[in-house]
N, C-alpha and C positions, 0 to 999 in steps of 0.2 A: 504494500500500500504506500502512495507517496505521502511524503508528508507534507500536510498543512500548511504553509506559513502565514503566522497572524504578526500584523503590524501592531505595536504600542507605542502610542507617544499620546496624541492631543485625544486622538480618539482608537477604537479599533474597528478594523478590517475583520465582518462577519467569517466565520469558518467555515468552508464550504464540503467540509467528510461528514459522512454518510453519520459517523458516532456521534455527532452533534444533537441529532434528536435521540440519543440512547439516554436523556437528564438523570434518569431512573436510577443508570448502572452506576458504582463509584468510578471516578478516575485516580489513578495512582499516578502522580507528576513524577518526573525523574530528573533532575539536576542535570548538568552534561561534563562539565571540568570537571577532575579530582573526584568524580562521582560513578561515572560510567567508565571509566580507566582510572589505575591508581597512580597516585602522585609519584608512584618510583617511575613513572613513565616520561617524568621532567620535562612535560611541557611546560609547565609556569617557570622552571626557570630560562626553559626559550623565549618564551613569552618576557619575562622579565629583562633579557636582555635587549628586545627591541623595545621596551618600553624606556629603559635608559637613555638608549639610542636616540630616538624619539624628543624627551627632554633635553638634551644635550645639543642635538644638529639644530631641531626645528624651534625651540625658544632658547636657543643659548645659552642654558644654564648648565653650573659646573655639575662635578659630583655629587658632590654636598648638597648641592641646592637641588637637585632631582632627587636623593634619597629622602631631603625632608618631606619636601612637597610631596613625594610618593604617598608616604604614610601618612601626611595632612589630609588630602583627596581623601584617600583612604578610610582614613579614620570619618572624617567630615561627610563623605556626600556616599560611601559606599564602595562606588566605583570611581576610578581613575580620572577616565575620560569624561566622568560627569564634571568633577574638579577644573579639568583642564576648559571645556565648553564656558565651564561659569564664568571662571578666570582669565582666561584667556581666548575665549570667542576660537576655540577651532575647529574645523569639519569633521563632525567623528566620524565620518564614513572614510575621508581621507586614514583617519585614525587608525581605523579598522585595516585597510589596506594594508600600512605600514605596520603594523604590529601585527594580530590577529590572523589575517591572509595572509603572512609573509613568515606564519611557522611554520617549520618544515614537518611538517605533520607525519607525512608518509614515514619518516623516519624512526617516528618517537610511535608510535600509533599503529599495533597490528589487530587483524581478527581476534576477538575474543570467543574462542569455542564455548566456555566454562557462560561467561554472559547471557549466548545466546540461546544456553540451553535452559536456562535461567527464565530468561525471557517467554522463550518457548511454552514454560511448562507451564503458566501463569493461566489461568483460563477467562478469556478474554468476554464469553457471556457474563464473568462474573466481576470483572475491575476494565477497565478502559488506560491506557497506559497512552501519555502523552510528558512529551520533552517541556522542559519550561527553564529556562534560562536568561543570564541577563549578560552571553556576549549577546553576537549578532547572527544575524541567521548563517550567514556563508560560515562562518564557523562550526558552528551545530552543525551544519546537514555533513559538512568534511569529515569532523569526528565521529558521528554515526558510520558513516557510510566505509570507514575503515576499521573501523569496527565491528561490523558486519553485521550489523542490528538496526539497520534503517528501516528494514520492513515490519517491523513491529511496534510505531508508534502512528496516531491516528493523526497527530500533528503538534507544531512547539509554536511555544512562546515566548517571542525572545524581546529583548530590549532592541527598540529602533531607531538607531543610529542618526536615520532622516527625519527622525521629530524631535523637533527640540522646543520645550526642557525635556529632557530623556526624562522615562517612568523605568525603575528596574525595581529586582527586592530589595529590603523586604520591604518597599512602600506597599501601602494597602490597594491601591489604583493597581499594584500590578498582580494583585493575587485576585483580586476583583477581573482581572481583563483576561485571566487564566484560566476561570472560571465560566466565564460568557464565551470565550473562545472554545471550550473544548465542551460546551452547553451541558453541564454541572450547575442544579439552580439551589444544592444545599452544602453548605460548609463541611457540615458532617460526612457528606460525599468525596470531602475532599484528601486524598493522602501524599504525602511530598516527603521525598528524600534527597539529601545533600548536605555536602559535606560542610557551610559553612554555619557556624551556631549564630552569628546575624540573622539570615536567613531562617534557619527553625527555629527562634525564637519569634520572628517576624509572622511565621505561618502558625504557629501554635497559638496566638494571642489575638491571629486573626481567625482563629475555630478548627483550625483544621486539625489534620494529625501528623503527627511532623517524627521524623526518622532524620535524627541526626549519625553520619555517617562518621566517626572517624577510625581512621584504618591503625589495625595494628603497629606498635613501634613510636606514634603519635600521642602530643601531651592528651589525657585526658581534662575535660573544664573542672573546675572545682565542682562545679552545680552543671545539670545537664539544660540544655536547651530547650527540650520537648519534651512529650510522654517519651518517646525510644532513643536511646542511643547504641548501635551497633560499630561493629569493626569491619564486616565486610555484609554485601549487599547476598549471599549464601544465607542470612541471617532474617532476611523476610519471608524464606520457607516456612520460617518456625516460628515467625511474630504475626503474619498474616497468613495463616494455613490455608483459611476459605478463599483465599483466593487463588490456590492453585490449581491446578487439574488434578479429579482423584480423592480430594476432600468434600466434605460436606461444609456450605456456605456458611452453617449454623453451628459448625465444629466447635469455633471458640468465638466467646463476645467479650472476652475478660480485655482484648483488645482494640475493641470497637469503640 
């Protein structure tokens, strides 16, 4: 099935898959960075280096002054490039190119067999599975698609680059547009996994149910994020049973 792309910024672009009128079934949202491939896979520090790059060539600043402002952005607006737009008025699409598009993905990024089976077993009368992210779409679809798990998402929702003021998480506009996008009309319908605890504390206090992801070897929070926190994503077999193939839907509610 192709995937969806819904637009977020001032407003959104109706989703045009067939799952949209499924409101009934849950959807299970899935993160894309550091979520659906693990972080030993060091694209963020790919990532991180053209983002230096970036700071450095295109507004002149030294080292110092790009790793502050990194972590000011950061800290302050979420995302990077939202910091940079406010700040310094520049075209995140340009952005995007230069950083984002310009990871060498293929490199860092294979089929995930163990994923896909993963995927696979999940039964899809009984959860709706959709991408939801805050890069940009040509990113998501690259990483699935080498991944080899592009066919089982009904469609993503990403942060869009061409609307400005950007909406990413965890603003509530964007779990709201994630929600109308993937036509889910209750909170309690909703379940999100991803590795950042911004983000699932973001989704957890906006109703949902939130599965914070961090992977073994990684600090633990002192306090957890959400109702869940796992180490690998093997770990939703056995916190959401009823939704895989082979279970009964009614199995466990201890989790609902």
């Amino acid at each position: 099935m192709a995937i969806t792309e819904v637009n977020l910024g001032s407003q959104a672009v109706p989703c045009r898959s067939q799952g949209r009128l499924a409101s009934n079934i849950p959807v299970l949202f899935f993160d894309v960075d550091d979520c659906l491939y693990p972080q030993s896979a060091r694209v963020r520090e790919a990532s991180s280096d053209l983002i230096n790059r970036y700071f450095e060539n295109h507004l002149g600043l030294s080292k110092e002054d790009t790793i502050r402002l990194r972590e000011e952005y950061y800290k302050n607006f979420g995302l990077i490039v939202e910091g940079l737009v406010y700040n310094h008025k520049i075209d995140p699409l340009q952005y995007n190119s230069m950083v984002d598009d310009s990871i060498a993905l293929d490199s860092l990024i294979k089929p995930d067999p163990k994923l896909r089976q993963l995927l696979q077993d999940i039964d899809k009368s009984k959860v709706r599975l959709w991408l939801f992210t805050n890069a940009y779409v040509t990113h998501a679809r690259r990483v699935v698609r080498l991944l080899g798990v592009d066919d089982f998402f009904e469609g993503v929702t990403y942060c869009d680059y061409a609307r400005v003021p950007l909406v990413c998480k965890p603003q509530a506009k964007m779990f709201e547009e994630a929600m109308r996008a993937a036509g889910v009309e209750s909170n309690t319908d909703c379940y999100f996994v991803d590795d950042s605890f911004t983000n699932c504390r973001g989704a957890h206090e906006f109703g949902w149910t939130a599965v914070h992801l961090v992977e073994e070897g990684l600090p633990t929070p002192p306090s957890q994020a959400s109702q869940h926190q796992i180490q690998s994503l093997e770990e939703l077999r056995t916190l959401f049973p009823h939704f895989f193939k082979g279970n009964n839907e009614f199995l466990s509610t201890s989790h609902l």
